[in-house]
matplotlib code that plots the C-alpha trace (Angstrom):
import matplotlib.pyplot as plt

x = [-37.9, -38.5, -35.8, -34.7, -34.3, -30.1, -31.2, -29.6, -31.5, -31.8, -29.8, -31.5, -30.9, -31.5, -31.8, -29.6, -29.5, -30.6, -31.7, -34.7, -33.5, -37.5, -38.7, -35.6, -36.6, -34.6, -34.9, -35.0, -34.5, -38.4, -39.0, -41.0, -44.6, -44.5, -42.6, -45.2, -47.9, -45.3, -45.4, -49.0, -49.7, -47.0, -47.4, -44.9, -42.2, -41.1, -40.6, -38.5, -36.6, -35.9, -34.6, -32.4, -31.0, -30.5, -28.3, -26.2, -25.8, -24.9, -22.3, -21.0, -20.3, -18.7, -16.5, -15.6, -14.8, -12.8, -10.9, -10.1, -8.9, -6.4, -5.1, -4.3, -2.9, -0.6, 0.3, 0.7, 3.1, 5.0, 6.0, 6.4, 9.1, 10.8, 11.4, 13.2, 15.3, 16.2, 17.1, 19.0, 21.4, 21.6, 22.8, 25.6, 26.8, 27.3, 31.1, 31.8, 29.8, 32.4, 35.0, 34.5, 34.2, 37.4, 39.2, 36.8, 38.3, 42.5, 42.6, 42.9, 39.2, 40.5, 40.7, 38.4, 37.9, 36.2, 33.9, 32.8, 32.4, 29.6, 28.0, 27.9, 26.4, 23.9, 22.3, 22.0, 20.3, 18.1, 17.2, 16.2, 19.7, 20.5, 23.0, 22.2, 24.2, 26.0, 28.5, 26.5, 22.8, 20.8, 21.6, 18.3, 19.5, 16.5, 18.7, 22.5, 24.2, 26.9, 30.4, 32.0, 30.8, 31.6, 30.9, 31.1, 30.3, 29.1, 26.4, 23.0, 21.6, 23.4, 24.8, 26.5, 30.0, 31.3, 30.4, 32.4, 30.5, 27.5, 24.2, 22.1, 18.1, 16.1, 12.5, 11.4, 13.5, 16.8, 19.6, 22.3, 22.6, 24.9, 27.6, 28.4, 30.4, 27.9, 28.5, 26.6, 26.2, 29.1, 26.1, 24.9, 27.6, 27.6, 23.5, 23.6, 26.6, 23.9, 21.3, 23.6, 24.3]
y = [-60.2, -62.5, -63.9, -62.2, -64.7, -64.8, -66.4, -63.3, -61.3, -57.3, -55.6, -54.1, -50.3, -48.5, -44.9, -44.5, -40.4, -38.5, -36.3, -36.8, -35.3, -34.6, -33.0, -31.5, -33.1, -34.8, -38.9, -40.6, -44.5, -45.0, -44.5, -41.6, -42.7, -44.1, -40.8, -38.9, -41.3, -40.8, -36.7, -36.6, -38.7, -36.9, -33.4, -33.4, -35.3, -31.7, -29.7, -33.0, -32.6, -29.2, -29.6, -31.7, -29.9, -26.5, -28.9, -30.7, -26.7, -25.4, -28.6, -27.9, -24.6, -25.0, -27.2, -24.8, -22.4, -24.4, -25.3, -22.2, -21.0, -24.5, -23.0, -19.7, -20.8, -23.3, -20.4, -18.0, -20.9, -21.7, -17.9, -17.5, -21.0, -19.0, -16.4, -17.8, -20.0, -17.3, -15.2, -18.3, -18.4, -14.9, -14.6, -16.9, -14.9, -11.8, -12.3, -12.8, -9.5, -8.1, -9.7, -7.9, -4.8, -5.0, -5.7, -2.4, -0.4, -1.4, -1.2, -4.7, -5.4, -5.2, -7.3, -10.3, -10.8, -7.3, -8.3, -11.4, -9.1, -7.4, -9.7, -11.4, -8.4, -7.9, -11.1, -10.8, -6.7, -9.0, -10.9, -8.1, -8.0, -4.3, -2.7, -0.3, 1.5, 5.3, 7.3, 10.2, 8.9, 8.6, 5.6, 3.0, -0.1, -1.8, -1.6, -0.7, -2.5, -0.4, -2.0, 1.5, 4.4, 7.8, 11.4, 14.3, 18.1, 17.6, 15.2, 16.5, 13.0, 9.4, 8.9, 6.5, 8.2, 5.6, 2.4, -0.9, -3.1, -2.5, -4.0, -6.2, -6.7, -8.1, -6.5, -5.2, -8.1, -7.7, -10.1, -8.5, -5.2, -2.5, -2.6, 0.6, 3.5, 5.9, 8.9, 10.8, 14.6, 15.7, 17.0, 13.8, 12.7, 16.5, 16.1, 12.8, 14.5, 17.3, 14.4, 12.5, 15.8]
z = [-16.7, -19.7, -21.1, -24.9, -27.8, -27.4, -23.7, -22.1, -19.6, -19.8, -17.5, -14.5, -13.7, -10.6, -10.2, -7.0, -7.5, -3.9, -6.4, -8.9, -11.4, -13.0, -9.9, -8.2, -4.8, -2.2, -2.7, 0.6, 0.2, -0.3, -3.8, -5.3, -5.2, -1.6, -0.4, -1.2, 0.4, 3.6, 3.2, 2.9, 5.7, 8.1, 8.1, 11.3, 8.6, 6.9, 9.8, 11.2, 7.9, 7.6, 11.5, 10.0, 7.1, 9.4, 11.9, 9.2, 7.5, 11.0, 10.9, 7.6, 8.5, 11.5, 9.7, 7.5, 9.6, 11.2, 8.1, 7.2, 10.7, 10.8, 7.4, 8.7, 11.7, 9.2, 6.7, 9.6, 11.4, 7.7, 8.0, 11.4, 10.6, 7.6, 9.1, 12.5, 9.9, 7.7, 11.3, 12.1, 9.6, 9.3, 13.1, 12.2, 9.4, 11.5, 12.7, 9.0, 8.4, 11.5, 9.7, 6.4, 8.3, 9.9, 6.5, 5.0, 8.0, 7.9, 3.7, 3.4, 1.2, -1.9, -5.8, -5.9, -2.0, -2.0, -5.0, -2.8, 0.2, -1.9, -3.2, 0.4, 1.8, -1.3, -0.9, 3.1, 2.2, -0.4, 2.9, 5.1, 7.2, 7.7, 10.1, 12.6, 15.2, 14.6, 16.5, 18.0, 17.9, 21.7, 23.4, 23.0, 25.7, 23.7, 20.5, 22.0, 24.4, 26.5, 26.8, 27.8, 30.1, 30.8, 31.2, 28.5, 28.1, 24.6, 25.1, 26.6, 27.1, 27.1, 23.5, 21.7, 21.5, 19.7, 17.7, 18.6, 17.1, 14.8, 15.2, 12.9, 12.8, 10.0, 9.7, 13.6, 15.0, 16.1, 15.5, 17.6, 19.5, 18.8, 20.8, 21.8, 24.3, 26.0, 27.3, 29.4, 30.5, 33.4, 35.4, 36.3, 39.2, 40.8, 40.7, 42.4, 45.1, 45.9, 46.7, 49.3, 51.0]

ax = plt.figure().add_subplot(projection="3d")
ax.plot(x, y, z, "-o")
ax.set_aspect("equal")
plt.show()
């Protein structure tokens, strides 16, 4: 380049787009008017290039997909985390839960300890703690566990005659059985007598 009157030279600028912007058309490193001496001298060049295109798509979208399964599998892990922390802490608030329930049941949950008592067992509700376990419902060993056995004319299947300690779950999952005396109908041991004899 010639040299202005200052003495500076111009600068020089160099399109380095992979784009032409005029035509739309991917640039390769050969410039424009030798690439398309190069396309119309190999016919066999497009096919080669589209080839390539369809394998570097069928990359890119196997990457994707496997993006987006890595950040499912990371949200669905967060949760899965949460939630066994949150089940956690809630298991070791359960004998103050029993606690509570023992002061409820002798009179003794009263003024500003009962206030706290609620509030306590609001904010464990809030996080999905709920009790379970009731004198006179079927006994479920997948939900009860039986401390106390015997036989009764009222019940026509085993039942939870009484509650001695209630359960806890939180959502499907449960935190602690209900602890529990079953009963079972008086037939059972005569049944069992007939079968030996």
């Amino acid at each position: 380049m010639p040299p202005r009157d200052n003495g500076h030279e111009e600068p020089v600028i160099r399109d380095n787009r992979k784009i032409d912007p005029e035509t739309g058309q991917v640039r390769d490193s050969v410039p424009a008017d030798q690439w398309a001496e190069q396309a119309s001298e190999t016919p066999a060049g497009n096919g080669e290039l589209e080839a390539q295109l369809a394998e570097r798509t069928a990359d890119l979208q196997r990457l994707q997909a496997e993006y987006v399964n890595y950040r499912r599998r990371v949200e669905r892990d967060r949760a899965a985390v949460r939630e066994q922390a949150v089940a956690g802490a809630l298991t070791e608030l359960l004998p103050v839960l029993d606690d509570i329930g023992r002061a409820r049941d002798h009179g003794e949950l009263t003024g500003g300890f009962a206030k706290v008592a609620e509030s306590l067992e609001s904010a464990l509700t809030k996080l999905g703690l709920s009790a379970f376990g009731q004198k006179g419902e079927p006994f479920d060993p997948t939900v009860h566990e039986a401390l106390m056995h015997s036989y009764s004319p009222d019940v026509t299947e085993p039942t939870a005659v009484e509650v001695l300690q209630p359960g806890y779950r939180m959502g499907d999952r449960v935190l602690r059985p209900a602890r529990v005396a079953v009963a079972e109908p008086e037939d059972a041991p005569a049944a069992s007598d007939d079968d030996e004899n």
